[in-house]
VOMI-302957 format. One line per 5 residues: number of its first residue (from 1); for each residue x, y, z of C-alpha. Coordinates in pm, 1 decimal. Example, Ala and Ser with C-alpha at 12.3 -4.5 7.8 and 13.67 -1.06 7.14 Angstrom:
BEGIN
1> 1230.0,-450.0,780.0 | 1367.0,-106.0,714.0
END
This chain:
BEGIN
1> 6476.8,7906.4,4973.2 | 6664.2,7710.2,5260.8 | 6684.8,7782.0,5619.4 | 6968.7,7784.4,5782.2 | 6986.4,7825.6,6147.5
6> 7352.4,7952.5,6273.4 | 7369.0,7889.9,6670.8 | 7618.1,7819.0,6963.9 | 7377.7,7708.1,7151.1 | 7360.4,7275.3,7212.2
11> 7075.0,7084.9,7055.9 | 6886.5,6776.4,7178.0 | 6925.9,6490.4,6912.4 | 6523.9,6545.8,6888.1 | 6540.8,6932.6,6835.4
16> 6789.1,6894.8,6595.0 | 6680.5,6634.5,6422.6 | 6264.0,6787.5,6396.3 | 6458.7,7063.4,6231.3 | 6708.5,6876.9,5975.7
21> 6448.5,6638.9,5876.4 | 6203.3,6879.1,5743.4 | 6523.0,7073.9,5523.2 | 6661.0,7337.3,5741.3 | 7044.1,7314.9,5783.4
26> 7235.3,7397.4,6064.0 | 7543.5,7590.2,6187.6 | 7713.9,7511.7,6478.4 | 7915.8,7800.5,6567.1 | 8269.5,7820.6,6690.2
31> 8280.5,7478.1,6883.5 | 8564.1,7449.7,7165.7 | 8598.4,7098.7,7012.8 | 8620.8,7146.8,6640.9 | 8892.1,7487.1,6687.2
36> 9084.3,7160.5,6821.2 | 9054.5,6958.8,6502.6 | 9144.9,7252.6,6314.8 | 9462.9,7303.8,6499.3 | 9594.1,6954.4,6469.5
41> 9447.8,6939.0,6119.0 | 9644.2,7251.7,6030.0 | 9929.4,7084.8,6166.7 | 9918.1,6812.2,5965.7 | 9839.6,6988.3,5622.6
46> 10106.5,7214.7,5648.1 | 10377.9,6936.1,5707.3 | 10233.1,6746.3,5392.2 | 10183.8,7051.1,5186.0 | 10365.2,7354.2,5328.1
51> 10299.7,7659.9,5432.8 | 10036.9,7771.3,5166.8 | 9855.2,7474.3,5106.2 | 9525.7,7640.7,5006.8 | 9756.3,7758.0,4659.9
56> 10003.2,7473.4,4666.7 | 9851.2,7246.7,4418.0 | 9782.7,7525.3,4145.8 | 10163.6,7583.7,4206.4 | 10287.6,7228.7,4190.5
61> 9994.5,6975.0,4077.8 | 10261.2,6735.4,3951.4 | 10263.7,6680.6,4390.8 | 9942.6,6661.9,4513.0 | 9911.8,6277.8,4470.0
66> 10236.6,6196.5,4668.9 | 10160.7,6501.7,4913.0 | 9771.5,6379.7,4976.7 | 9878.3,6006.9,5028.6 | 10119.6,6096.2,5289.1
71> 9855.0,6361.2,5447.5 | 9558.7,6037.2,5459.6 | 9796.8,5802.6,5597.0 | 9916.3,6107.6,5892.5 | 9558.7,6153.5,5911.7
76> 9435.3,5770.9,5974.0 | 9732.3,5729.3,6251.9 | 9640.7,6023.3,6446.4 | 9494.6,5922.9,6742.2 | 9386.6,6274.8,6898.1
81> 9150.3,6401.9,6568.0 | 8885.0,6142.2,6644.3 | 8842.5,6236.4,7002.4 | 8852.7,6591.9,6968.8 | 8543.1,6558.3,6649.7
86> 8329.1,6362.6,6933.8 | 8402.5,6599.1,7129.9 | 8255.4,6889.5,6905.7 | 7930.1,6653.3,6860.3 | 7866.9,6650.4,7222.4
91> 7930.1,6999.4,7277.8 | 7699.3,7023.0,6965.4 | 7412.8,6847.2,7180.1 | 7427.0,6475.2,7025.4 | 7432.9,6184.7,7260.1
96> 7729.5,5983.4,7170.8 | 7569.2,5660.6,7275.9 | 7265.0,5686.3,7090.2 | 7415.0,5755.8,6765.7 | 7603.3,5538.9,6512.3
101> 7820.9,5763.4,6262.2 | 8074.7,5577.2,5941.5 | 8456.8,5678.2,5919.1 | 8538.0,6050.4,6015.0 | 8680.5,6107.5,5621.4
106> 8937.5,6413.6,5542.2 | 8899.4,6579.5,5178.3 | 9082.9,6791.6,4995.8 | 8927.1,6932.2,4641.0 | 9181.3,7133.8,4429.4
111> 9085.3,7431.0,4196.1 | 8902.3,7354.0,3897.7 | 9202.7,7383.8,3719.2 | 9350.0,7100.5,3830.5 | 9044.2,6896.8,3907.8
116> 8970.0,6601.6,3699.9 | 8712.4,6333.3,3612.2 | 8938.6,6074.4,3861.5 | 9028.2,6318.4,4138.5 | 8837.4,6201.6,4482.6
121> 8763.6,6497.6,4597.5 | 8525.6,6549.8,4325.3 | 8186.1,6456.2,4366.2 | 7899.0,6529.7,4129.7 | 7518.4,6684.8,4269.1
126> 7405.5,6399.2,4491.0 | 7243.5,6304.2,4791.7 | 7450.6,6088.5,5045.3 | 7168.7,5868.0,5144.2 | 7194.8,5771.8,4768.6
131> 7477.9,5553.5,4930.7 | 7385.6,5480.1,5243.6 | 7054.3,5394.0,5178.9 | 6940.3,5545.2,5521.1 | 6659.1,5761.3,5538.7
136> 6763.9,5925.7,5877.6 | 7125.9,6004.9,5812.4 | 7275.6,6330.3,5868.4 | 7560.9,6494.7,5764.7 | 7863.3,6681.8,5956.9
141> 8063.7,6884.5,5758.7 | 8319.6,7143.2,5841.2 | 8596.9,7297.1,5715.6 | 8966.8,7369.7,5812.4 | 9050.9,7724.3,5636.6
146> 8813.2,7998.5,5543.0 | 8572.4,7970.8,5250.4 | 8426.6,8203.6,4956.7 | 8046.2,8122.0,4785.3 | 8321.7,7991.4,4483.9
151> 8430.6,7719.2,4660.2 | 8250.1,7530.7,4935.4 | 7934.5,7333.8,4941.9 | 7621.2,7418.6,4728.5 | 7279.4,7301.8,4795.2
156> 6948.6,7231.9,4571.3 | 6647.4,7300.9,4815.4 | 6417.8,7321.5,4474.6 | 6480.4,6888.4,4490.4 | 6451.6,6869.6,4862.1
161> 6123.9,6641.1,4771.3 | 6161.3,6671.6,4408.4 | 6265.8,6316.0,4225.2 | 6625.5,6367.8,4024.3 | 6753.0,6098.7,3770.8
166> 7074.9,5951.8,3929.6 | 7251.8,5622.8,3871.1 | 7183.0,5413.2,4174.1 | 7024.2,5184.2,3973.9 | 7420.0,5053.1,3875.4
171> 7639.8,5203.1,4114.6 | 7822.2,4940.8,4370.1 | 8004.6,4996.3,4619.9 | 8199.9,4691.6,4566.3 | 8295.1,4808.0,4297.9
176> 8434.4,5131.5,4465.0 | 8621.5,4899.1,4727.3 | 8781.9,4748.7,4463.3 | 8859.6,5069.0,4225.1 | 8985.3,5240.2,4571.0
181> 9235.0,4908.5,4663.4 | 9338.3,4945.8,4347.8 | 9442.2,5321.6,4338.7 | 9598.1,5333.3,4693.0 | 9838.3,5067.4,4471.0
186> 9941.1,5300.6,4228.7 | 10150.9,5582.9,4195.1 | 9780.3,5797.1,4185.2 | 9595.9,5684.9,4505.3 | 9402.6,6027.5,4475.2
191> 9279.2,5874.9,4141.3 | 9003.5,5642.6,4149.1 | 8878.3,5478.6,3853.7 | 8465.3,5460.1,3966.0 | 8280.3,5716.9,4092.0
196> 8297.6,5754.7,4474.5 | 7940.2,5778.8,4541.6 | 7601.4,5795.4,4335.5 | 7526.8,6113.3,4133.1 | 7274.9,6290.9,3960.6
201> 7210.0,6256.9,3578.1 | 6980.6,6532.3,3464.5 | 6988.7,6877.9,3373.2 | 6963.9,7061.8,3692.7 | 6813.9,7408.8,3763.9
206> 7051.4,7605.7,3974.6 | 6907.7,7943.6,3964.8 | 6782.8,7873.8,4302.6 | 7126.3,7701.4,4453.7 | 7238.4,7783.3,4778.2
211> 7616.6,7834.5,4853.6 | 7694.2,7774.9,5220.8 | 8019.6,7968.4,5422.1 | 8131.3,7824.4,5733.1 | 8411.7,7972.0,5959.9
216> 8684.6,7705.0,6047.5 | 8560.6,7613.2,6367.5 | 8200.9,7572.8,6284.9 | 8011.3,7278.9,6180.1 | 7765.2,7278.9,5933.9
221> 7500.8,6990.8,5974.8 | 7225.6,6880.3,5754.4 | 6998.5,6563.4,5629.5 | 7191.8,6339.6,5384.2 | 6852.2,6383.9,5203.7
226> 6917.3,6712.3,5081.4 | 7098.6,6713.7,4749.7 | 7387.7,6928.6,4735.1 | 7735.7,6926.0,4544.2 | 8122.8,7033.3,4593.6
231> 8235.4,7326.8,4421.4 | 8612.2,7372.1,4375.0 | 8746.8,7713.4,4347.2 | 8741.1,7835.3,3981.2 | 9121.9,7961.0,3984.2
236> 9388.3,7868.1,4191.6 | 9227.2,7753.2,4592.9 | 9222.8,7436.2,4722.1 | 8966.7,7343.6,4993.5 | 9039.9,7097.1,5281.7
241> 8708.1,7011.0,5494.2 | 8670.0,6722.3,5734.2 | 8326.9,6543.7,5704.4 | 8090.4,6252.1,5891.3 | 7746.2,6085.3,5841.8
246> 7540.1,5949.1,6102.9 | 7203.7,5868.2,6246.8 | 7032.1,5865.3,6574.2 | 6942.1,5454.6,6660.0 | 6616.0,5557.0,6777.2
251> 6455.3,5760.3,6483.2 | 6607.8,5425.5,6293.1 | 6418.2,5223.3,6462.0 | 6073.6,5382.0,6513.9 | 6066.1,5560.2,6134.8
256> 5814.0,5820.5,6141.1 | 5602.2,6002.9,5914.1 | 5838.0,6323.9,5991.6 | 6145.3,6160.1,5855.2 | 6223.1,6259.9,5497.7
261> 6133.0,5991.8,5204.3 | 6300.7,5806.4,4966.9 | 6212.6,5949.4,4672.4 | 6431.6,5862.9,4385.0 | 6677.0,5630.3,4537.8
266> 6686.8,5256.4,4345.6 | 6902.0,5075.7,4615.6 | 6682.1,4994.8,4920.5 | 6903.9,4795.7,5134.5 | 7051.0,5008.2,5430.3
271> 7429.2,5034.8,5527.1 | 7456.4,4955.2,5863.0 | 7727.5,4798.8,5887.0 | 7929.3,5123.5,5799.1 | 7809.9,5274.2,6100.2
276> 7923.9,5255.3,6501.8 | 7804.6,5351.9,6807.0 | 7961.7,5702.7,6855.2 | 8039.2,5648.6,7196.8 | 8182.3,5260.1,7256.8
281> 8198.7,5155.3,6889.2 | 7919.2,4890.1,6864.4 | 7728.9,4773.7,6566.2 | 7404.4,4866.9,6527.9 | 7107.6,4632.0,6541.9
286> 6797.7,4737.8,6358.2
END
């Protein structure tokens, strides 16, 4: 079991926190800020991919790359996406300038169909602190049409303090830099040659998996801790969500017994430096 707590109601960065750190996720509900992102986000997916872009790649996969490189590069010059997302985290209850949070990152994951080993939206069951190597971080995830349990995020609360075999005892993220440069050079920059982030290597049991459904609008928050995967629609959807990571500075810096633990993680030192201050960009010093 996994509780989830659906509210429109601000949190603290302490109440929220107490809550995510001991497994429970969180739904923000119909934020002013994020119905903004979803607008312009909307906006911009439709001019890349038409009007039906949740069925456009079943229809026309020999497009996707060409469509989804033009899409990231709309995305990374839009100047009012980032505003409006900060905006949703304050309504949400965080204070901007005491958390640090990486790039706000735009994903789309096509039906299984057309979903391969190389396609970047596809992840395998991980945990993002696997990557990050940050005990405290939390995810933000939220996405920009409507969702079925077939395709959206799943969780495993059964490993929530259960080791899992995973390969972070060889995965660099150098080496994703590198794969990544290399891709965005190609005719296939959805194709990257090196998994995007950590994974999970054993068998799991998912008879006890939870599928979350969000409403566009809402945002779904939850530790980085908890392992959970991305599960493309088994026929003909395609899913665009919008997702950050960040951490409060002071739970960072005054680690507590509440926090959760690293359990089965083989890298040990923490990204940082992927991280600024939500509200004037800073670094963050440890």
């Amino acid at each position: 079991m996994i509780d989830i707590i659906y509210t429109s109601v601000p949190m603290s960065d302490c109440e929220r926190n107490e809550l995510l750190y001991n497994g429970s996720l969180i739904v923000f509900k119909q934020i002013p800020g994020m119905l903004e992102v979803n607008c312009i986000l909307d906006r911009m997916i439709r001019e890349n991919f038409g009007n039906d872009p949740m069925r456009v790649v079943s229809k026309c996969p020999d497009l996707f790359d060409v469509n989804m490189k033009n899409l990231q590069k709309d995305f990374r010059n839009n100047r009012d996406v980032l505003p409006f997302f900060k905006l949703a985290l304050g309504q949400s209850g965080m204070d901007l300038g005491g958390n640090y949070a990486d790039s706000l990152f735009l994903r789309c994951v096509p039906p299984i169909p057309n979903v391969t080993n190389l396609t970047r939206g596809k992840i395998g069951v991980h945990r993002d602190t696997w990557g990050s190597n940050i005990q405290q971080q939390i995810n933000w995830w939220s996405s920009v049409y409507s969702l079925t349990e077939a395709n959206t995020i799943v969780f495993y609360p059964k490993y929530w303090q259960t080791p899992v075999s995973n390969d972070t005892d060889n995965w660099s993220y150098e080496a994703f830099c590198a794969a990544r440069t290399t891709a965005m050079l190609s005719d296939r920059p959805s194709c990257i040659e090196y998994p995007y982030a950590p994974s999970a290597t054993q068998e799991l049991q998912s008879s006890d998996a939870v599928s979350v459904v969000v409403n566009p609008g809402d945002i779904l928050c939850f530790s980085s801790a908890h392992l959970h995967a991305s599960t493309p629609d088994p026929e003909k959807y395609s899913r665009f969500n919008i997702e950050l990571r960040s951490f409060t500075g002071r739970d960072v810096r005054d680690e507590n017994d509440s926090e959760p633990r690293n359990i089965d993680n083989a890298q040990v030192d923490p990204k940082y430096e992927w991280f600024k201050c939500l509200r004037d960009g800073s670094d963050f010093h440890a």
